[in-house]
Structure formats: C-alpha cells, structure tokens
PDB file of N, H, CA, C and O in Angstrom:
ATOM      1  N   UNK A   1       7.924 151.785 117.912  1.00  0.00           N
ATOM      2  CA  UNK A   1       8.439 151.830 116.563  1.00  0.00           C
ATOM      3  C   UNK A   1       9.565 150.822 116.428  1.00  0.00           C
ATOM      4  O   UNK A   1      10.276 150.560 117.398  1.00  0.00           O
ATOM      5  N   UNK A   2       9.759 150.192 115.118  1.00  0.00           N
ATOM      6  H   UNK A   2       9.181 150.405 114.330  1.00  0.00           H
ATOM      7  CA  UNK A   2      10.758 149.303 115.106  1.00  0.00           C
ATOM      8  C   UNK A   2      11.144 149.875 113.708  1.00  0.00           C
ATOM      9  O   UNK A   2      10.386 150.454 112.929  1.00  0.00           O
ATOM     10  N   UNK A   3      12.471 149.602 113.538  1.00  0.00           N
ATOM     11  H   UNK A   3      13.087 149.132 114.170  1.00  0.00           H
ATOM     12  CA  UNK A   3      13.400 150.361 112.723  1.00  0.00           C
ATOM     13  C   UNK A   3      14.260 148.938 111.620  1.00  0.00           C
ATOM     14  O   UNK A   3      15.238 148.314 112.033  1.00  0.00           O
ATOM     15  N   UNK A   4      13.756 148.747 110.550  1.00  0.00           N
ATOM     16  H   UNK A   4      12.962 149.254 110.215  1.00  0.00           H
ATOM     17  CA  UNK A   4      13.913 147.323 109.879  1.00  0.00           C
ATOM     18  C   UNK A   4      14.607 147.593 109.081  1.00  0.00           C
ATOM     19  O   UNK A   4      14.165 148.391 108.254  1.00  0.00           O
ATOM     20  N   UNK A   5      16.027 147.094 108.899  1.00  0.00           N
ATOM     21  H   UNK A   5      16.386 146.446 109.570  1.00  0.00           H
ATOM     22  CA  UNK A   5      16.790 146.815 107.573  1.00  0.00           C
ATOM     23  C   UNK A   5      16.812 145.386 107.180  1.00  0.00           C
ATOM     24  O   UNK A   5      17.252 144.415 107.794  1.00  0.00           O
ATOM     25  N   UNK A   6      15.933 145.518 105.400  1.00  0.00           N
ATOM     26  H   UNK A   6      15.576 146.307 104.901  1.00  0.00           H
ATOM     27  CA  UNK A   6      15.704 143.943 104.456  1.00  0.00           C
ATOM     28  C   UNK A   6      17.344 144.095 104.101  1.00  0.00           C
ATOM     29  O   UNK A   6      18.196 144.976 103.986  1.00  0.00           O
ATOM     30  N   UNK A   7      17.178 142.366 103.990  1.00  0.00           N
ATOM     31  H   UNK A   7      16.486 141.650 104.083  1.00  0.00           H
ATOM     32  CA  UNK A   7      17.802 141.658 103.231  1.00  0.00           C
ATOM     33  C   UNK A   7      18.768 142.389 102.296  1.00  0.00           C
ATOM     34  O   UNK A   7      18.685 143.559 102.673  1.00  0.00           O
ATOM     35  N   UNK A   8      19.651 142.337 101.270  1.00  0.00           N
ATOM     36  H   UNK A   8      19.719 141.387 100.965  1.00  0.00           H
ATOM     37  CA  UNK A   8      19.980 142.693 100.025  1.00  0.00           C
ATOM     38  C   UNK A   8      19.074 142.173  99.408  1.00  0.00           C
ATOM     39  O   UNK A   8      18.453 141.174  99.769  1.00  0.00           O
ATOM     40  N   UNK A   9      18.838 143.062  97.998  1.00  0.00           N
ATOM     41  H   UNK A   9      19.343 143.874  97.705  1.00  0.00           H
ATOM     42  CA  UNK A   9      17.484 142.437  97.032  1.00  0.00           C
ATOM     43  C   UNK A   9      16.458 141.704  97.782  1.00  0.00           C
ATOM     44  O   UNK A   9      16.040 140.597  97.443  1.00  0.00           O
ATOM     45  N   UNK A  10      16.057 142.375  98.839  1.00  0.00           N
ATOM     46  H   UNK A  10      16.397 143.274  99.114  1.00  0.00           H
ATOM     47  CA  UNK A  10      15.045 141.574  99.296  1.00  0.00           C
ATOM     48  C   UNK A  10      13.877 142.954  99.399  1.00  0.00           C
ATOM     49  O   UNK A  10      14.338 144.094  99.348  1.00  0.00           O
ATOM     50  N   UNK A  11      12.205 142.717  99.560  1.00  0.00           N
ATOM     51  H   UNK A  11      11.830 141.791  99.602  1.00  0.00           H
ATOM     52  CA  UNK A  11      11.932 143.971  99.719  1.00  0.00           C
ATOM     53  C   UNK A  11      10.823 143.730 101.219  1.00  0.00           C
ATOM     54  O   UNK A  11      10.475 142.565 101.407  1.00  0.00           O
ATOM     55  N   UNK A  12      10.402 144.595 102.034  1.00  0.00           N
ATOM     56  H   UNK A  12      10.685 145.542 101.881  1.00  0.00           H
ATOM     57  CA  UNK A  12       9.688 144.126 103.174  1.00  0.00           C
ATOM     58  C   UNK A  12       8.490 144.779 103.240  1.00  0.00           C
ATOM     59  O   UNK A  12       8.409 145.923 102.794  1.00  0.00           O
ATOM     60  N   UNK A  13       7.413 144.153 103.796  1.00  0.00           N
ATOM     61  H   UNK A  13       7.479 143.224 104.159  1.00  0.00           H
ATOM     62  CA  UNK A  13       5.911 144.418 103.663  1.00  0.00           C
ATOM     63  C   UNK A  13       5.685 144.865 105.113  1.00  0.00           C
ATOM     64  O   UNK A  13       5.247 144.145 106.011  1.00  0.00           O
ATOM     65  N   UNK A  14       6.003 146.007 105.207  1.00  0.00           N
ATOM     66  H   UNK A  14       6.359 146.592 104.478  1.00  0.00           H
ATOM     67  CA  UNK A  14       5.260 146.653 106.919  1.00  0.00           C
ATOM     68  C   UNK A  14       4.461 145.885 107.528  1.00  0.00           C
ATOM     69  O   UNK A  14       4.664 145.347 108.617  1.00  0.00           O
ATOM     70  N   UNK A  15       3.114 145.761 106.567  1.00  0.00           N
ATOM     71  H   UNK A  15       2.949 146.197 105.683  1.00  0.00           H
ATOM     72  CA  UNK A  15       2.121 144.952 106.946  1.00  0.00           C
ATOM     73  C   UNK A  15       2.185 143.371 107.288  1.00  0.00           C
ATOM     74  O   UNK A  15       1.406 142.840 108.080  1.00  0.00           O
ATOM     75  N   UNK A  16       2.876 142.909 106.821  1.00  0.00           N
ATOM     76  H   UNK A  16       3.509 143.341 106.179  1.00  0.00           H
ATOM     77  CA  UNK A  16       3.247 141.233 106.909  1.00  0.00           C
ATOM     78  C   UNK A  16       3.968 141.392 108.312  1.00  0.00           C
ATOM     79  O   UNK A  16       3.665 140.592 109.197  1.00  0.00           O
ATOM     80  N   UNK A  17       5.003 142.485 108.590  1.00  0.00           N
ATOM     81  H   UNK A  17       5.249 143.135 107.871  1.00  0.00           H
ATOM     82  CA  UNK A  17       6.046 141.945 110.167  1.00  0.00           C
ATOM     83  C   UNK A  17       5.159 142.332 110.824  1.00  0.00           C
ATOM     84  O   UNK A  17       5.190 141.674 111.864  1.00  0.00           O
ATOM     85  N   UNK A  18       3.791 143.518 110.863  1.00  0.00           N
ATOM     86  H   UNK A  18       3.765 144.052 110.018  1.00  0.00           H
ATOM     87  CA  UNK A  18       3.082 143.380 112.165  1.00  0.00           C
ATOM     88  C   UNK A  18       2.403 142.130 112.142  1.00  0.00           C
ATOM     89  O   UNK A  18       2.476 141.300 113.048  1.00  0.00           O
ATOM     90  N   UNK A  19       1.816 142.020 111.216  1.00  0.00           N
ATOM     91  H   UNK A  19       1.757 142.694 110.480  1.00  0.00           H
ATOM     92  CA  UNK A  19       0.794 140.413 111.193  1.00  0.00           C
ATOM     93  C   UNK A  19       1.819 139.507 112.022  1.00  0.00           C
ATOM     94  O   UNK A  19       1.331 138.776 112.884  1.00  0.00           O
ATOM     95  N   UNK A  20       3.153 139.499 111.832  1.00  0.00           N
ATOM     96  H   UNK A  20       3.549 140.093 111.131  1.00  0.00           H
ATOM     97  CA  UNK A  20       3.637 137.975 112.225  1.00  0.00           C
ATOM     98  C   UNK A  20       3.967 138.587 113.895  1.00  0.00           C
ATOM     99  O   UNK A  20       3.719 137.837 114.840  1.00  0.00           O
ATOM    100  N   UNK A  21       4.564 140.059 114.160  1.00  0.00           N
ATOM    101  H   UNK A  21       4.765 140.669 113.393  1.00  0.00           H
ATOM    102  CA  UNK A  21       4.339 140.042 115.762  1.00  0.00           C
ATOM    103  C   UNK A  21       3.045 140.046 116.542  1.00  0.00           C
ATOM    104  O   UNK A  21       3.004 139.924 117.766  1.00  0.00           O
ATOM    105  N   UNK A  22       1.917 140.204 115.708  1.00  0.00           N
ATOM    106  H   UNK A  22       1.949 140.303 114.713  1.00  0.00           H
ATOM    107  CA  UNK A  22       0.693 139.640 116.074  1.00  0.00           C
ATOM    108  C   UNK A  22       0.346 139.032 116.538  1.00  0.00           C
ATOM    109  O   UNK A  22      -0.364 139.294 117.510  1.00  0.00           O
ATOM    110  N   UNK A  23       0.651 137.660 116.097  1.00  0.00           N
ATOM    111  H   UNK A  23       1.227 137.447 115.308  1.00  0.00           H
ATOM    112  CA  UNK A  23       0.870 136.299 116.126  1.00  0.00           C
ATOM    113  C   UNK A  23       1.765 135.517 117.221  1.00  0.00           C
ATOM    114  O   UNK A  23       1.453 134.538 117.900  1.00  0.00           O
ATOM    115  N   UNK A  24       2.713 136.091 117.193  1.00  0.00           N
ATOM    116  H   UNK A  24       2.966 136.886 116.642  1.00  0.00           H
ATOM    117  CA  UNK A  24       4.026 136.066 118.341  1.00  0.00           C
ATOM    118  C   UNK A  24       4.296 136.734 119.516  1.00  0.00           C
ATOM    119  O   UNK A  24       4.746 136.173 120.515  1.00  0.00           O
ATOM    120  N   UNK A  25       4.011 138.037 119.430  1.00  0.00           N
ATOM    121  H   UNK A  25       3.645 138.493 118.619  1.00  0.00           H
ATOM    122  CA  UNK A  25       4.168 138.859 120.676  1.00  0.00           C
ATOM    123  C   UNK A  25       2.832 139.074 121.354  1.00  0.00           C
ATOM    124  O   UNK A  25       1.730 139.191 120.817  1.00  0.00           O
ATOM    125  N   UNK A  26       3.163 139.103 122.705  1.00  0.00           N
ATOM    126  H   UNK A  26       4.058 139.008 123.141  1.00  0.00           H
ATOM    127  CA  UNK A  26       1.748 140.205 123.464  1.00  0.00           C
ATOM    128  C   UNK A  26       1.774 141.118 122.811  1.00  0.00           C
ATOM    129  O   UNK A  26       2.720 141.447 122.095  1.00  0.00           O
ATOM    130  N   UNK A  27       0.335 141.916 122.987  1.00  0.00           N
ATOM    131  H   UNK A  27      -0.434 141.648 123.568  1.00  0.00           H
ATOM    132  CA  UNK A  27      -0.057 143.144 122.349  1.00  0.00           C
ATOM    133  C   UNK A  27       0.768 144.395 122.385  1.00  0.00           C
ATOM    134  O   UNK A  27       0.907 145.309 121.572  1.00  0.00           O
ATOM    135  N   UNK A  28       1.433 144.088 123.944  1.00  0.00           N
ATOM    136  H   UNK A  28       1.319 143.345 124.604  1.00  0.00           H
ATOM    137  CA  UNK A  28       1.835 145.479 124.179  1.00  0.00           C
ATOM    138  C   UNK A  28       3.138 145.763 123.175  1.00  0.00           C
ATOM    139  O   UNK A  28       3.287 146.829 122.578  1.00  0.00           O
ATOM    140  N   UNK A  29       4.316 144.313 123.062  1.00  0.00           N
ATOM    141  H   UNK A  29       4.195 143.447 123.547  1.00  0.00           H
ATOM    142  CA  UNK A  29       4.794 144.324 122.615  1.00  0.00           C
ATOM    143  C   UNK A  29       4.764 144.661 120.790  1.00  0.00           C
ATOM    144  O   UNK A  29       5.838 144.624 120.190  1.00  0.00           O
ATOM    145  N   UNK A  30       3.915 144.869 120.290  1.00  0.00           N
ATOM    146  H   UNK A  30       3.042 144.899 120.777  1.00  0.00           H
ATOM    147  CA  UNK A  30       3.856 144.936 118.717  1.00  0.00           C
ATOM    148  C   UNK A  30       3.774 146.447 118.172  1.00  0.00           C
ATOM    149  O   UNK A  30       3.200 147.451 118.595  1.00  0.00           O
ATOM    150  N   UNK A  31       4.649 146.168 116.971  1.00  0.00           N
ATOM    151  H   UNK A  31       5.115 145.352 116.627  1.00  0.00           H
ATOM    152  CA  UNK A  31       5.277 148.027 117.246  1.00  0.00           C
ATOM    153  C   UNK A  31       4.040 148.620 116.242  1.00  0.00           C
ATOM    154  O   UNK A  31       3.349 148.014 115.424  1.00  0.00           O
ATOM    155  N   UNK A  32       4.043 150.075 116.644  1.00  0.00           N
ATOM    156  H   UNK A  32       4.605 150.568 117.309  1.00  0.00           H
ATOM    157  CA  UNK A  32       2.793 150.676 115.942  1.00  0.00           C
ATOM    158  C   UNK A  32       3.460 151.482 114.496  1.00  0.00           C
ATOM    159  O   UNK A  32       2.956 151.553 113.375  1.00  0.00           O
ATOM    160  N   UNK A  33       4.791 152.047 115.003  1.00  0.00           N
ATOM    161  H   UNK A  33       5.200 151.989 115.914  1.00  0.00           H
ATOM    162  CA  UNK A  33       5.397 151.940 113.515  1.00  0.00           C
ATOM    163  C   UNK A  33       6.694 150.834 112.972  1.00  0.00           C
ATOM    164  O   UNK A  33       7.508 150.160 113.603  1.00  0.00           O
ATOM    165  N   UNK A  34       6.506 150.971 111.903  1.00  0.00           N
ATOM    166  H   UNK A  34       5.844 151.519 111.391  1.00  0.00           H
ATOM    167  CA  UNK A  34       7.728 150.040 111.106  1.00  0.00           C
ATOM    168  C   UNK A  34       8.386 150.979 110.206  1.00  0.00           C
ATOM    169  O   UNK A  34       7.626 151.449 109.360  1.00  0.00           O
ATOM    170  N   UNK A  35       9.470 151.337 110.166  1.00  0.00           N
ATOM    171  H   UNK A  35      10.087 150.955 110.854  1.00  0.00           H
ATOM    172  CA  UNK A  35      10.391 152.159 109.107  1.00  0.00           C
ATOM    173  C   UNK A  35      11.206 151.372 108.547  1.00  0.00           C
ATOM    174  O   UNK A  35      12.035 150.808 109.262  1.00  0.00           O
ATOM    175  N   UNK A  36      11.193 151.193 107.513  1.00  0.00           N
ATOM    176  H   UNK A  36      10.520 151.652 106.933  1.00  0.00           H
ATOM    177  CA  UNK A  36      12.262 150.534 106.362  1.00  0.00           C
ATOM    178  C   UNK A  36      13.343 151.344 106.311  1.00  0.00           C
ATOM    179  O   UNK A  36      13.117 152.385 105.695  1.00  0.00           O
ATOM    180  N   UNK A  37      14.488 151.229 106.761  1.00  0.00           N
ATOM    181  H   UNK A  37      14.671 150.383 107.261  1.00  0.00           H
ATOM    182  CA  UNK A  37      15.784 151.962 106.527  1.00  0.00           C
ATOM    183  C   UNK A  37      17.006 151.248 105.981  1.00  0.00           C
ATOM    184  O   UNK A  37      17.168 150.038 106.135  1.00  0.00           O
ATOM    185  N   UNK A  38      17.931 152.095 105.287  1.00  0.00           N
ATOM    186  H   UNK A  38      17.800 153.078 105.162  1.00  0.00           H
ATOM    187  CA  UNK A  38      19.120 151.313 104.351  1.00  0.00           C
ATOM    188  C   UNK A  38      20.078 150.443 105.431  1.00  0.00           C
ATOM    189  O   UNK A  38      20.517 149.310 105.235  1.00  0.00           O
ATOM    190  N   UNK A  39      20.309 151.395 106.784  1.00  0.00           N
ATOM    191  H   UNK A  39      19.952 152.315 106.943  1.00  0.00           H
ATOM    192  CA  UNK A  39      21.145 151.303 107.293  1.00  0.00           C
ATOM    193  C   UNK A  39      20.884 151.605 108.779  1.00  0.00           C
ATOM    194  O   UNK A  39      20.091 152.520 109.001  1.00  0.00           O
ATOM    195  N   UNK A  40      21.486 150.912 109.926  1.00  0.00           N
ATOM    196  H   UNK A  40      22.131 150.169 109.746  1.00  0.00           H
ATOM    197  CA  UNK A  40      21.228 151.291 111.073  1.00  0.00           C
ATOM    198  C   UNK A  40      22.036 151.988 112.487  1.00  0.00           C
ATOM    199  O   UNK A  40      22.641 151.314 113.321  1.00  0.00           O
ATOM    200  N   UNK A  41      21.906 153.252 112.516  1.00  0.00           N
ATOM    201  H   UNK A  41      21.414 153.800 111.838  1.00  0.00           H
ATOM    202  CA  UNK A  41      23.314 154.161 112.937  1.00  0.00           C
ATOM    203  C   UNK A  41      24.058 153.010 114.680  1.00  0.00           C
ATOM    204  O   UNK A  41      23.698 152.694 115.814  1.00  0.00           O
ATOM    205  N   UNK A  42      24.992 152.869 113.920  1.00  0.00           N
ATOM    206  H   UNK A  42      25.284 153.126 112.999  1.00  0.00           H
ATOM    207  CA  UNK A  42      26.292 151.656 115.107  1.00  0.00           C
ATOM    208  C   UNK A  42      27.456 153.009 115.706  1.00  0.00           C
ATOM    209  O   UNK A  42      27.743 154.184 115.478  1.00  0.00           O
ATOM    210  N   UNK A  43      27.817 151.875 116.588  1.00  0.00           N
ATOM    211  H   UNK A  43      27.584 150.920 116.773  1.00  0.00           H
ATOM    212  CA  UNK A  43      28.710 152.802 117.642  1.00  0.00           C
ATOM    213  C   UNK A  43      29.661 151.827 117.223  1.00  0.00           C
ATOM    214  O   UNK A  43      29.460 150.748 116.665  1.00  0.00           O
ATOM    215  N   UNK A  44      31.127 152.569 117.705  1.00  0.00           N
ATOM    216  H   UNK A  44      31.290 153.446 118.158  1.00  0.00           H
ATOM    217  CA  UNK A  44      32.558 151.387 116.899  1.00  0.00           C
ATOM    218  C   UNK A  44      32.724 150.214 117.122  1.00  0.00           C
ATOM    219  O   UNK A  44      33.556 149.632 116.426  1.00  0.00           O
ATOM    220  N   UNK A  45      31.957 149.420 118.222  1.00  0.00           N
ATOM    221  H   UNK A  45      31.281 149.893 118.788  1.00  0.00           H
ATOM    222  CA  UNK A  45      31.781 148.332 118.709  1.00  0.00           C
ATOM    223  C   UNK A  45      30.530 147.830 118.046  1.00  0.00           C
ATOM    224  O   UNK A  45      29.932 147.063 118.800  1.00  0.00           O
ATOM    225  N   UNK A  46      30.018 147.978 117.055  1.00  0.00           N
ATOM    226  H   UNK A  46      30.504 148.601 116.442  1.00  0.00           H
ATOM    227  CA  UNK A  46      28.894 147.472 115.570  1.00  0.00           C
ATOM    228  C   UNK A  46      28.300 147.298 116.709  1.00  0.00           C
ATOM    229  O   UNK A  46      28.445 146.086 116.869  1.00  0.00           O
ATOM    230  N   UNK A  47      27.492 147.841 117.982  1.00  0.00           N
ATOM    231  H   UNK A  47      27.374 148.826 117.853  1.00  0.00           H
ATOM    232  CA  UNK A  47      26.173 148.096 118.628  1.00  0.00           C
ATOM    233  C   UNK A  47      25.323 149.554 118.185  1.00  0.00           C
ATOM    234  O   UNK A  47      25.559 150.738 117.941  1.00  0.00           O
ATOM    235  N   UNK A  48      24.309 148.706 118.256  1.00  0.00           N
ATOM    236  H   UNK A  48      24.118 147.745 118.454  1.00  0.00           H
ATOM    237  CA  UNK A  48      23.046 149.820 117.634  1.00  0.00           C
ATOM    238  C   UNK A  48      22.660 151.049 118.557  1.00  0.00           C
ATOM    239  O   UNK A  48      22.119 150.965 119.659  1.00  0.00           O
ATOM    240  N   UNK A  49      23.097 152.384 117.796  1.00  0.00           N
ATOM    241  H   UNK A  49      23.536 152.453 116.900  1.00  0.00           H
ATOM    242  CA  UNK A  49      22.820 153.245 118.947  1.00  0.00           C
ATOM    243  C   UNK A  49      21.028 154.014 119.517  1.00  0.00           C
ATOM    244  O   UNK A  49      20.681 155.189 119.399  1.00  0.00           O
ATOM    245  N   UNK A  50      20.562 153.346 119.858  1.00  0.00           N
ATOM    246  H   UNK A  50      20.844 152.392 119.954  1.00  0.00           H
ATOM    247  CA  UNK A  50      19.111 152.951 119.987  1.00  0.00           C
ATOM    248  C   UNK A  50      18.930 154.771 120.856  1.00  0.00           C
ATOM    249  O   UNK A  50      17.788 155.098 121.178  1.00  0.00           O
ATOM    250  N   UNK A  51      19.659 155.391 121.035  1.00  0.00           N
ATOM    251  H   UNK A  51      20.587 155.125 120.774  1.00  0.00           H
ATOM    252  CA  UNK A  51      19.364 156.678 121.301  1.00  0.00           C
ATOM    253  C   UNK A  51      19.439 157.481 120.353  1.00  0.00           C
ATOM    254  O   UNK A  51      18.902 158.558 120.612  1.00  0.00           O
ATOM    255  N   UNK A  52      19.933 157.396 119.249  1.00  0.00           N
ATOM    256  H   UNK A  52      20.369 156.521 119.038  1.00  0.00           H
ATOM    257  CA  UNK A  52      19.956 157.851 117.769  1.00  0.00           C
ATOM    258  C   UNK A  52      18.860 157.701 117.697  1.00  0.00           C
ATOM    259  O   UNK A  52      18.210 158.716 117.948  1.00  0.00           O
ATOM    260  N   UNK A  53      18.171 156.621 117.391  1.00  0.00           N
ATOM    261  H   UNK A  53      18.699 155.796 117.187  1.00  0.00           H
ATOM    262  CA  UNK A  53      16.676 156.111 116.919  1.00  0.00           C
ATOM    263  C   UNK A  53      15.558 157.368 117.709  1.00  0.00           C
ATOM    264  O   UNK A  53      14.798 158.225 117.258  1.00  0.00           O
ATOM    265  N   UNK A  54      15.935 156.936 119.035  1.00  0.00           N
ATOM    266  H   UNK A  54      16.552 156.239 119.401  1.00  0.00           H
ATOM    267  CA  UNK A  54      14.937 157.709 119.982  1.00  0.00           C
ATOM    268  C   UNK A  54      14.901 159.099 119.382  1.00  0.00           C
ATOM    269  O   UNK A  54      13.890 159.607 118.897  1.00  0.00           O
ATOM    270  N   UNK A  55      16.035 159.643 119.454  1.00  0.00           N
ATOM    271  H   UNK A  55      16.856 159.230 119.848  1.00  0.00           H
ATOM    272  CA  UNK A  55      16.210 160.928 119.500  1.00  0.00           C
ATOM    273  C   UNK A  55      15.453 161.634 118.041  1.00  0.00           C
ATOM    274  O   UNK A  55      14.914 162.740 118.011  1.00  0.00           O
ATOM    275  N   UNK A  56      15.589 160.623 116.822  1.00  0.00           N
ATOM    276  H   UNK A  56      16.028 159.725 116.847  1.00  0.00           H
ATOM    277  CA  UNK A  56      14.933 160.909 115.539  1.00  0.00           C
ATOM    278  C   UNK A  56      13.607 161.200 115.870  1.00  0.00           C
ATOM    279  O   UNK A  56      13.021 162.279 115.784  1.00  0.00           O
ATOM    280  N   UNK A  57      13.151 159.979 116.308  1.00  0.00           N
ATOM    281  H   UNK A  57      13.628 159.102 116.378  1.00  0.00           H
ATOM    282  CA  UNK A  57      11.273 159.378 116.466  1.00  0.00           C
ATOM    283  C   UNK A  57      11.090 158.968 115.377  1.00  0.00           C
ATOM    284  O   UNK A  57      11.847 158.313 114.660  1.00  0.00           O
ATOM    285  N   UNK A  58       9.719 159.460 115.132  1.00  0.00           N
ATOM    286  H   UNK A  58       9.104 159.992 115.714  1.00  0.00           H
ATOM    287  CA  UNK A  58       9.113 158.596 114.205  1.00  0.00           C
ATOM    288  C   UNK A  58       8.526 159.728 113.305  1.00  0.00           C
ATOM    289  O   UNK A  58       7.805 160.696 113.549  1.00  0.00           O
ATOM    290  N   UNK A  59       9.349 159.038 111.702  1.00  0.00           N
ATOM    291  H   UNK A  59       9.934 158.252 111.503  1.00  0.00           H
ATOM    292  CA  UNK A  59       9.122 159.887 110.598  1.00  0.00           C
ATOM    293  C   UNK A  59       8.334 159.731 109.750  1.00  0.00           C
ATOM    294  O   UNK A  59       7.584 158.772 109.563  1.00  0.00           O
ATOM    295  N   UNK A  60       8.465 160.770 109.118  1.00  0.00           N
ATOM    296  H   UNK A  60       9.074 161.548 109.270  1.00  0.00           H
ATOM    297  CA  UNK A  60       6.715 161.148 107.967  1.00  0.00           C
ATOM    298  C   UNK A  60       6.849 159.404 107.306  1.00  0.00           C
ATOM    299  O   UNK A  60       5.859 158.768 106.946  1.00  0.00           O
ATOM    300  N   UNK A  61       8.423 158.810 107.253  1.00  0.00           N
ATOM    301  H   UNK A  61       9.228 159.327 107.545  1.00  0.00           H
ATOM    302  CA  UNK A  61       8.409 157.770 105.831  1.00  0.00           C
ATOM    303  C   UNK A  61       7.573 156.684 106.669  1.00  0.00           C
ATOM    304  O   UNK A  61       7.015 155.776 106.053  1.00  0.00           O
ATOM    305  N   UNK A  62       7.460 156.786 108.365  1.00  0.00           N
ATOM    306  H   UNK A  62       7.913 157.524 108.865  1.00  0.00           H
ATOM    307  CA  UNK A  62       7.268 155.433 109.050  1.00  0.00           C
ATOM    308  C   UNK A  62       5.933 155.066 108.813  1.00  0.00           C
ATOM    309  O   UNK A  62       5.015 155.863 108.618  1.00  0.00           O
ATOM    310  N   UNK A  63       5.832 153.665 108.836  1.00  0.00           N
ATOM    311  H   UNK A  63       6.578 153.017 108.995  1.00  0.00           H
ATOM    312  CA  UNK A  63       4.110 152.830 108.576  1.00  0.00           C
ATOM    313  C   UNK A  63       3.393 152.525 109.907  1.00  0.00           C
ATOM    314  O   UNK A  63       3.768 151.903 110.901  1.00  0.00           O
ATOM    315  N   UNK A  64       2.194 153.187 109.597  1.00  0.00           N
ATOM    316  H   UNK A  64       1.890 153.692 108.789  1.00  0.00           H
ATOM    317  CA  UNK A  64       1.668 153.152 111.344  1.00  0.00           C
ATOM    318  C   UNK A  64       0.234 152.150 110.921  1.00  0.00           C
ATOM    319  O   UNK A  64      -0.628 152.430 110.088  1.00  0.00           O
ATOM    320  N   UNK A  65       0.308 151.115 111.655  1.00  0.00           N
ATOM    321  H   UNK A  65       1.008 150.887 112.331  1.00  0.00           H
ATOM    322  CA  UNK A  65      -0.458 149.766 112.021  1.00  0.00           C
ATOM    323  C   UNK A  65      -1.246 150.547 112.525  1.00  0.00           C
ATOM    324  O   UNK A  65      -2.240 149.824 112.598  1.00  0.00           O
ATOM    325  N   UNK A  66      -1.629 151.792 113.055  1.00  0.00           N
ATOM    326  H   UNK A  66      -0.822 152.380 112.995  1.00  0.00           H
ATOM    327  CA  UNK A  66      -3.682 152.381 113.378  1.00  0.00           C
ATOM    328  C   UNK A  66      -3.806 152.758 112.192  1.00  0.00           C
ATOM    329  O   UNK A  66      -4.719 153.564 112.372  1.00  0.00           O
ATOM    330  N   UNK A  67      -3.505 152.824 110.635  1.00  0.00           N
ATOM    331  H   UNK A  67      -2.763 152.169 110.489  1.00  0.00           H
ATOM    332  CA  UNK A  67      -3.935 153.567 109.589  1.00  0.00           C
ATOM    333  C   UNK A  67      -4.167 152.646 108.502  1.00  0.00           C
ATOM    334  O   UNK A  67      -5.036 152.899 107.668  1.00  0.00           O
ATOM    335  N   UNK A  68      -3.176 151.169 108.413  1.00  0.00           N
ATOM    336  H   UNK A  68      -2.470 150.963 109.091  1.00  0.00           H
ATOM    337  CA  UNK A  68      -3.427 150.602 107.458  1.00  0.00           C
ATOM    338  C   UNK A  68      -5.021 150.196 107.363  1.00  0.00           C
ATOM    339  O   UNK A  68      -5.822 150.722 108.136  1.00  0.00           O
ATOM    340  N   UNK A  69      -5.450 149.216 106.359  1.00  0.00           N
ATOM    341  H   UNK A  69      -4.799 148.789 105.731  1.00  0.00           H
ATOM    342  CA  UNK A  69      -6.544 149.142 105.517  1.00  0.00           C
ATOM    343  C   UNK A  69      -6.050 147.574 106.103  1.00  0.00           C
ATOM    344  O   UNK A  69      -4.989 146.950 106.097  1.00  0.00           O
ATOM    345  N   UNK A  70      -7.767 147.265 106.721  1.00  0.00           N
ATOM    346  H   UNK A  70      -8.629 147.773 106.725  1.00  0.00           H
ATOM    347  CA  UNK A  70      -8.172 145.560 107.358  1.00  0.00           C
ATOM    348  C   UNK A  70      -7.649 144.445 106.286  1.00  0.00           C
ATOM    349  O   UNK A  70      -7.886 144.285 105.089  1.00  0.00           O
ATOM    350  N   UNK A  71      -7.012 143.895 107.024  1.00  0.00           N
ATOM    351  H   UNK A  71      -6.820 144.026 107.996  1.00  0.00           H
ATOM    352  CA  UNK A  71      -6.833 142.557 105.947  1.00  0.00           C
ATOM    353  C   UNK A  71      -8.072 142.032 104.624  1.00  0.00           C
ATOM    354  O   UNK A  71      -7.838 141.057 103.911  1.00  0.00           O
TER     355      UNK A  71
END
C-alpha cells in the first residue's frame, strides 16, 4: 500500500500512479493499494511515522489495482 498526499488544488488518479510504477518499478515493488490522504501522520522531527500507517492498514477508502477495470 502506498499512502499519497496531491499537490494543493491538484487531484490524483490511483490508476495513473500504478500505470507509471508499472512502468518504473519491478513488479514486486508496485503497490496494490493507493490511498489518497489530506495529510501524513509526522513525528517532531517532520519524519513519517510509517508505523502509524502499518498499524491502520488498509482502508475501506483505499484503491486496490486487483479490482480496477483494464485499461
């Protein structure tokens, strides 16, 4: 799972960042979900607390690349 905060006014296509780690990464590497989130929980040193993430998993909102619809 990969955990994506867009741009300001920007909006992001689940489907487009797997296509492009597709393209870029080995297989193993390409995440099966993508979650669009506002914000990404930091520790006081603005590092990402990637055990937060873990500890959530993966939610009803996340986009799972085995379900979308073939290009």
């Amino acid at each position: 799972m990969v955990a994506v905060v867009p741009r300001p006014g920007r909006a992001l296509d689940p489907g487009d960042l797997v296509r492009h780690c597709e393209d870029e990464l080995p297989g193993f590497a390409v995440p099966r979900y993508v979650e669009v989130v506002s914000e990404l929980p930091l520790t006081e040193n603005g590092k990402i607390r990637k055990a937060v993430l873990r500890a959530r998993g993966t939610t009803a909102g996340a986009w799972d690349r085995t379900t979308r619809p073939p290009p």
